[in-house]
C-alpha positions as CSV (number, residue, x, y, z in Angstrom):
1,X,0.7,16.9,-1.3
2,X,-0.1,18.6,-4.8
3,X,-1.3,21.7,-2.9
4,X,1.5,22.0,-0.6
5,X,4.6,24.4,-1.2
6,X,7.8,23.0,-1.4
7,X,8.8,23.3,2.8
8,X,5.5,21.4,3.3
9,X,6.8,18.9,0.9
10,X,10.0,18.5,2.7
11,X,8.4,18.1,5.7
12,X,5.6,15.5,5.1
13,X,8.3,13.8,3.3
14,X,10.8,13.6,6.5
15,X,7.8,12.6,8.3
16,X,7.1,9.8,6.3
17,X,10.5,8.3,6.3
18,X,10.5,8.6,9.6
19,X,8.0,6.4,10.5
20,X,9.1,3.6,12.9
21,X,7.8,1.2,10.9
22,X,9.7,2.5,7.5
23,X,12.7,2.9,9.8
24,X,12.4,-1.1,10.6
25,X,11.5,-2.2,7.4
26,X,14.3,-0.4,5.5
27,X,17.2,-1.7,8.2
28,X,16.1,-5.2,7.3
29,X,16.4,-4.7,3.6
30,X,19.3,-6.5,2.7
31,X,22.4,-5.4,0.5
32,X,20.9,-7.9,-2.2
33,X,17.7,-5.7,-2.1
34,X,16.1,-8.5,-0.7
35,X,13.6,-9.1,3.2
36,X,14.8,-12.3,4.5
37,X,16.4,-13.6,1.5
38,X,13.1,-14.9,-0.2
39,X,11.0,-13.4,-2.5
40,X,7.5,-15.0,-2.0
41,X,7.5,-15.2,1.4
42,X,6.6,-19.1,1.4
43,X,7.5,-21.8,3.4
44,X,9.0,-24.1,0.8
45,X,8.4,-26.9,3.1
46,X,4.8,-26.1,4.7
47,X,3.3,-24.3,2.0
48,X,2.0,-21.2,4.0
49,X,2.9,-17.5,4.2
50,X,5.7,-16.8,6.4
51,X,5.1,-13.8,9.5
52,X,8.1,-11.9,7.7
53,X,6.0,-12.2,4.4
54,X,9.1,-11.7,1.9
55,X,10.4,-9.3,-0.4
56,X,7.5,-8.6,-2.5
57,X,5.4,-7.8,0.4
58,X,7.8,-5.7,2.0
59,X,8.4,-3.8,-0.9
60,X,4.4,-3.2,-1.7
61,X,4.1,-2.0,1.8
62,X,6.7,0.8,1.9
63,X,4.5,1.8,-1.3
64,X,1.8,1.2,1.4
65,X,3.2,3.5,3.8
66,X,4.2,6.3,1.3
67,X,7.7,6.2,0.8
68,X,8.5,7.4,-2.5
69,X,9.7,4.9,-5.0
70,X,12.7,7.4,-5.7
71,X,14.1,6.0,-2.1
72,X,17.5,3.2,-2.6
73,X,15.3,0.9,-1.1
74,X,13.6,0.6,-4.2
75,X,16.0,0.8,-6.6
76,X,17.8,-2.0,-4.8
77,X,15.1,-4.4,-5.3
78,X,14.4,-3.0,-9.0
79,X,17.4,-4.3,-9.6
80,X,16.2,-7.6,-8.8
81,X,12.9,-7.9,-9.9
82,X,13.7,-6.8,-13.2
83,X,16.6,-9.8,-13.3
84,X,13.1,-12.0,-12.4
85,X,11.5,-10.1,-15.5
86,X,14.3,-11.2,-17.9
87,X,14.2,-14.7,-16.9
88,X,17.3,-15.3,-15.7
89,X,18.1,-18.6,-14.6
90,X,20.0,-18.4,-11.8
91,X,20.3,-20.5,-8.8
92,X,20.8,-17.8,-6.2
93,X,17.4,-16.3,-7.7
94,X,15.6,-19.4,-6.4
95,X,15.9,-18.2,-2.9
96,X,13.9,-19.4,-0.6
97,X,13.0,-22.2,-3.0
98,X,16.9,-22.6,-4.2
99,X,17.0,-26.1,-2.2
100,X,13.9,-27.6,-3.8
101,X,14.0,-26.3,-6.8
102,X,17.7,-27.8,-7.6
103,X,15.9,-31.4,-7.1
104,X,13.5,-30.7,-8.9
105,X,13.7,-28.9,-12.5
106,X,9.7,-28.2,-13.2
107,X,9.1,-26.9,-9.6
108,X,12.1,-24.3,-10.3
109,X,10.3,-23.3,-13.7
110,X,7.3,-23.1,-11.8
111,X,8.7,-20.9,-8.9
112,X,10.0,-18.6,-11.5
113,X,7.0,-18.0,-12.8
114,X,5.3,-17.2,-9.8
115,X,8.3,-14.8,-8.8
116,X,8.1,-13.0,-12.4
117,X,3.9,-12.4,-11.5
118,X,5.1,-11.4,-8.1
119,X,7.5,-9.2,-9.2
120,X,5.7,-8.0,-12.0
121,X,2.6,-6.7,-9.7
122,X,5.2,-5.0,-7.1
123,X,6.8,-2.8,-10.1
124,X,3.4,-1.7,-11.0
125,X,2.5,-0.3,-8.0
126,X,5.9,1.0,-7.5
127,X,4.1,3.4,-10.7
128,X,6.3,1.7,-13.6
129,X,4.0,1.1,-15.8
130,X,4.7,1.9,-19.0
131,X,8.3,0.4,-18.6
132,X,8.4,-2.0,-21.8
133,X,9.7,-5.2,-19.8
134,X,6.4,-4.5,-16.6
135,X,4.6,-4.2,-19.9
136,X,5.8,-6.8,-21.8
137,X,5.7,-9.6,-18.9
138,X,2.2,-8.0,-17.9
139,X,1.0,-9.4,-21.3
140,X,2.3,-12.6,-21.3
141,X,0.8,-13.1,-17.6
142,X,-2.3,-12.1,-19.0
143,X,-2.1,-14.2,-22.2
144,X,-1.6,-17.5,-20.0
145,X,-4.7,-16.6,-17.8
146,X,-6.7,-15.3,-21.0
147,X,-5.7,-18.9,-22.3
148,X,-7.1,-20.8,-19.5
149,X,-10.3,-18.5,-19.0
150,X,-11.3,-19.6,-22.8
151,X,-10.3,-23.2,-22.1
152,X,-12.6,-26.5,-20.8
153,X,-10.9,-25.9,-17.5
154,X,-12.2,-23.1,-16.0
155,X,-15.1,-24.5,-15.5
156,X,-13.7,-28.1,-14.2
157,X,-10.2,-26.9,-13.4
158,X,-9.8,-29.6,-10.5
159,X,-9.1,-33.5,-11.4
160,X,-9.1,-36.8,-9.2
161,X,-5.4,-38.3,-9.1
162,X,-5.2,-41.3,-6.9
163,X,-6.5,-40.1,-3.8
164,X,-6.0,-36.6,-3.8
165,X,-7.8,-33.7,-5.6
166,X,-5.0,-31.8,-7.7
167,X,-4.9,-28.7,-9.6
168,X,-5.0,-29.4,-13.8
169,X,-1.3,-29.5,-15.0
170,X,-2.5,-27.5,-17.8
171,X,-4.6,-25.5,-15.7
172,X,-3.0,-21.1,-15.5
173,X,-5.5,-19.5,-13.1
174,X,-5.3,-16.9,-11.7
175,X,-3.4,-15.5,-8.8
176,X,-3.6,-13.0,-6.5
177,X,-0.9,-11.2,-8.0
178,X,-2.2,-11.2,-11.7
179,X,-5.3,-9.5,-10.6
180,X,-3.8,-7.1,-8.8
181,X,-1.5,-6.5,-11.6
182,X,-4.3,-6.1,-14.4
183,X,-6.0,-3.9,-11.4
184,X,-3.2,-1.3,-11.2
185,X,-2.5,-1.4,-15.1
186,X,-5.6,0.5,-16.6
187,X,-3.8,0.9,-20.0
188,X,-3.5,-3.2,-20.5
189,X,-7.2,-3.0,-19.1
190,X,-8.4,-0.9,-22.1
191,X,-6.4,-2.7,-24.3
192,X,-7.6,-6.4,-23.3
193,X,-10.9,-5.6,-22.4
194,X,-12.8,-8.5,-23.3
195,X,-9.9,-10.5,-21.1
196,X,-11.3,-8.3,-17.7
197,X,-14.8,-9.4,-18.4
198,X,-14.0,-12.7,-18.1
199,X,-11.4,-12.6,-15.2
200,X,-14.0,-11.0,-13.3
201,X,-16.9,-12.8,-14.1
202,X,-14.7,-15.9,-13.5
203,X,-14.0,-14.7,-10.2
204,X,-17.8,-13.5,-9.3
205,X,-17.8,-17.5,-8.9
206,X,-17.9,-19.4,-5.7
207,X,-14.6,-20.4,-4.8
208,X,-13.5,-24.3,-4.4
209,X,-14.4,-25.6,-1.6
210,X,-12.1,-28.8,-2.3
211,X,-8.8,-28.8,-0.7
212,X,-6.4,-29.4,-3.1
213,X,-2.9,-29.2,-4.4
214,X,-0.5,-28.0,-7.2
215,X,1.2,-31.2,-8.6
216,X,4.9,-29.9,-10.1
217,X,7.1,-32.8,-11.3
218,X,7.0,-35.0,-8.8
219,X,6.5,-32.3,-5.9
220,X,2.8,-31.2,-4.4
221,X,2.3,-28.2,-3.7
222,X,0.1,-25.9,-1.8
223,X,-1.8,-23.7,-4.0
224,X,-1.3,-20.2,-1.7
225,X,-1.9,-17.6,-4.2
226,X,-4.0,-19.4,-6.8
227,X,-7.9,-18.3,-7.5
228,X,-10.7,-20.4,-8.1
229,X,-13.0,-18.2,-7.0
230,X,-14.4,-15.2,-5.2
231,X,-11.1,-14.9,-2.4
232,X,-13.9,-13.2,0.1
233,X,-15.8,-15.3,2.9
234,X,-18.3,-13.8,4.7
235,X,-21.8,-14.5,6.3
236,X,-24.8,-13.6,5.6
237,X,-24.9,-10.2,7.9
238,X,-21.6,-9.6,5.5
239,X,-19.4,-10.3,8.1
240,X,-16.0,-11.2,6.2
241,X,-13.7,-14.3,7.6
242,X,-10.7,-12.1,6.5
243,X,-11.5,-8.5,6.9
244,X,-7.9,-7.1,5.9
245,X,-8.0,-9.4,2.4
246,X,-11.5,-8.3,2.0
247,X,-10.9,-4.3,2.2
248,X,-8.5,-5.2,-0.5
249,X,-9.9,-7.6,-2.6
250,X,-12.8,-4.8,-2.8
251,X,-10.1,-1.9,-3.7
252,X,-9.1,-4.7,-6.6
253,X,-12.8,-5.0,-7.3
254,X,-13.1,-1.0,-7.8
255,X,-9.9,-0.6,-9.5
256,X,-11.5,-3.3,-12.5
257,X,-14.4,-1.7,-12.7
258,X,-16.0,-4.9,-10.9
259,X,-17.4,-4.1,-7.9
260,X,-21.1,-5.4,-9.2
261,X,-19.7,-8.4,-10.2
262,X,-19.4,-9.4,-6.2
263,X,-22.4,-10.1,-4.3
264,X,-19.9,-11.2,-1.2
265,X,-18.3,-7.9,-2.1
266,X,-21.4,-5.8,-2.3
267,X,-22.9,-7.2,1.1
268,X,-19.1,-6.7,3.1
269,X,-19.0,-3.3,1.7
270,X,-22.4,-2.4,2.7
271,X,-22.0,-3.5,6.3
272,X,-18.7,-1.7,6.7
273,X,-20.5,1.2,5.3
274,X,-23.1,0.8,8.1
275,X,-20.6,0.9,10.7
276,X,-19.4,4.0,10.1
277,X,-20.6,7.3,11.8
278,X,-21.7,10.4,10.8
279,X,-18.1,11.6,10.3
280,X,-16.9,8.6,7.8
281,X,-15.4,7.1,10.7
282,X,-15.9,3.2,10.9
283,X,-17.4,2.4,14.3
284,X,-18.0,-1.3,15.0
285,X,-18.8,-1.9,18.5
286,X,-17.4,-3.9,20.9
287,X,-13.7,-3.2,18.6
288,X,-11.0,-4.3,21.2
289,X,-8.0,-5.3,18.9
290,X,-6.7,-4.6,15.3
291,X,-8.2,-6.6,12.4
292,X,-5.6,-9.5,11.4
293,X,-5.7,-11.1,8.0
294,X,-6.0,-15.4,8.9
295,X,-4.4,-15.7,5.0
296,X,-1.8,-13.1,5.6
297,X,-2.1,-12.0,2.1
298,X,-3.3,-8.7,2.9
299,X,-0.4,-8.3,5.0
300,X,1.3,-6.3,2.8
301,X,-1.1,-3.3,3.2
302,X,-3.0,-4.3,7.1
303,X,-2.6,-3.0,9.0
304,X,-0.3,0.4,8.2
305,X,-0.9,1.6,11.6
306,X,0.3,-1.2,14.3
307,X,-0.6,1.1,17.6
308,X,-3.7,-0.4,19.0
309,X,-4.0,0.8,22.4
310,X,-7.0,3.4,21.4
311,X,-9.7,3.0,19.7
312,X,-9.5,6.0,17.1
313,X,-6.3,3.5,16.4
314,X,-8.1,0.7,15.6
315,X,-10.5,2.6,13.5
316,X,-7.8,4.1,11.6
317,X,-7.2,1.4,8.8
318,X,-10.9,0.4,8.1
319,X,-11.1,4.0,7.8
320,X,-8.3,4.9,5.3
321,X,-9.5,1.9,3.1
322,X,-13.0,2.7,2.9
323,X,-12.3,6.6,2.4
324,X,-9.7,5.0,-0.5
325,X,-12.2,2.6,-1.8
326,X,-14.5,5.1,-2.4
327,X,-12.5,7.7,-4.0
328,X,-11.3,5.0,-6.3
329,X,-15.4,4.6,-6.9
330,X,-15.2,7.9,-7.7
331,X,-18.7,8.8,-4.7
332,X,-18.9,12.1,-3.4
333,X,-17.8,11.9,0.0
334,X,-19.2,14.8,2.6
335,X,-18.0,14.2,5.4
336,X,-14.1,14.0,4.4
C-alpha cells in the first residue's frame, strides 16, 4: 500500500474491514475488549485449546488479516492487556481461570504470568514495540528464560514425582509466546544477543517425548504452550504432522535469524518449496481440503482464507506464507 495514492488507500482499507471474517470477529469482541471472556483460550479443566481460541488469538489474527491496529477493536483490548502488563491483581482478570485460580493462589500467579507473555507477544505484533511497559515486560520474560537456558535444567528439565513425569518447579522454558515475542522484537534481539543463540540452539533440540505435566500448588497442569524442543514433527520426506504450526514456526525461525538451526525446519521448507510451480504457487497433489493445525496454536494465523471449495483456495495460505517466509529471508523471488 506504500505505492498507492490516497483513494487506493481508502479503498483497500474498506475492503479489508470488510472482510466477512473481520466483520465476525469484530461483533464477537466484547465491550470488555475481550473473545469469549478468556484470554488464553484454555480449557481450565481439560488443559487443551479451545475452537474459539481466546482473546489473544483473536486479536493476533485481525493483525493476521490486516486490519489496522488504529481500529477500536484494538484499543479496546490495549486497554486490557496493558492492565495484564502492570500486574494487576484482579480477580475479574483471571477469566477463564478466575474459578481455579481463587482455590488455588500459585496457579493464579502462574496464570498471570502466562497472560502477561500472552499479552506481551499480541502488543508486539500489534507494532508497539518501543512502548516502555511491551519493552520493559519483554525483558523480564526474557531474563526468566535467559535464567533457565544457563541453568542445570535445560538440559534435564523433566523430574520423576511419584508416578508421574512433571515439569521442574524451578524450571522457566520457553513458550510459544516468548519466542514469538523475541521474534517480532529485533531491537531486544540486538541487544540480548548471546540470549538468541542459546534460545535457538536450545530449540534446534529434539523435543520431549515424555508426556508430562506442569505441577502449580497442588494443581497439574497441562503444559500447552511450553517448549522443550523443536515444536515441528515431520517425516523423513519432510512431511510436517502440523503443517499450519510448521509454516509458522519457520516464519519465527526466519524472523531470529535461525532458520539453519532447524534440520526439521530446513527439510519441511524444502518440500514445500518443491511443491510449488513455476509461478510460486504451492501445488501438492491430490489437495482436497484446507490444512488444519492438530495443536490449534497456529490458529491464530491458518488459515486467513476459510473458502475451500477450489483449489487456487486451498493453495492460497501455503502460498502467502511461503511468499512471506521468504521475503522475511530476504531471497529474490521471480516469479512474484
Amino acid at each position: 500500500m506504500h505505492g498507492a495514492s490516497p483513494e487506493d488507500r481508502a479503498a483497500l482499507l474498506a475492503d479489508v474491514l470488510e472482510q466477512k471474517a473481520v466483520v465476525q470477529l469484530v461483533r464477537k469482541q466484547k465491550p470488555n475488549g475481550t473473545w469469549g471472556d478468556n484470554i488464553l483460550g484454555v480449557d481450565p479443566v481439560r488443559g487443551k485449546l479451545l475452537d474459539d481460541a481466546g482473546t489473544v488469538s483473536r486479536y493476533r489474527r485481525l493483525i493476521e488479516l490486516g486490519v489496522p491496529t488504529s481500529e477500536r477493536a484494538f484499543r479496546l483490548t490495549d486497554r486490557l492487556f496493558y492492565r495484564l502488563l502492570s500486574k494487576d491483581d484482579a480477580p475479574e482478570l483471571m477469566f477463564e481461570f478466575r474459578k481455579a485460580g481463587k482455590a488455588s493462589p500459585e496457579l493464579a500467579n502462574w496464570v498471570r504470568g502466562a497472560m502477561r507473555e500472552a499479552a506481551t507477544t499480541a502488543l508486539a505484533q500489534a507494532g508497539q514495540l518501543e512502548d516502555p511497559r511491551v519493552r520493559g515486560a519483554a525483558h523480564r520474560i526474557a531474563s526468566n528464560v535467559s535464567q533457565f537456558l544457563r541453568s542445570e535444567l535445560a538440559d534435564k528439565p523433566l523430574i520423576r514425582r511419584g508416578s508421574r513425569t512433571v515439569l521442574h518447579p524451578e524450571a522457566y522454558p520457553p513458550t510459544v509466546f516468548s519466542v514469538a515475542m523475541v521474534a517480532l522484537m529485533p531491537n531486544l534481539q540486538r541487544e540480548r544477543a548471546g540470549f538468541v543463540e542459546r534460545l535457538t540452539a536450545f530449540l534446534a533440540r529434539p523435543a520431549a517425548k515424555r508426556e508430562y505435566v506442569v505441577v502449580v500448588g497442588k494443581k497439574a497442569v497441562k503444559p500447552v504452550f511450553q517448549l522443550l524442543g523443536d515444536p515441528i514433527q515431520a517425516d523423513s520426506a519432510g512431511h510436517p504432522k502440523d503443517l499450519p504450526l510448521a509454516l509458522h514456526w519457520i516464519e519465527v525461525l526466519v524472523r531470529l535469524g535461525a532458520l539453519h538451526t532447524s534440520e526439521t525446519a530446513q527439510r519441511v521448507l524444502a518440500r514445500l518449496l518443491k511443491e510449488c510451480d513455476p509461478q510460486g504457487v504451492w501445488a501438492p497433489k491430490s489437495l482436497r481440503s484446507l490444512p488444519r493445525s492438530p495443536s490449534k496454536l497456529a490458529d491464530f494465523a491458518f488459515p486467513l482464507e476459510f473458502d475451500g471449495k477450489t483449489p487456487e483456495r486451498r493453495q492460497a495460505d501455503v502460498t502467502f506464507r511461503l511468499g512471506l517466509i521468504a521475503k522475511l529471508a530476504g531471497w529474490q523471488l521471480e516469479f512474484m
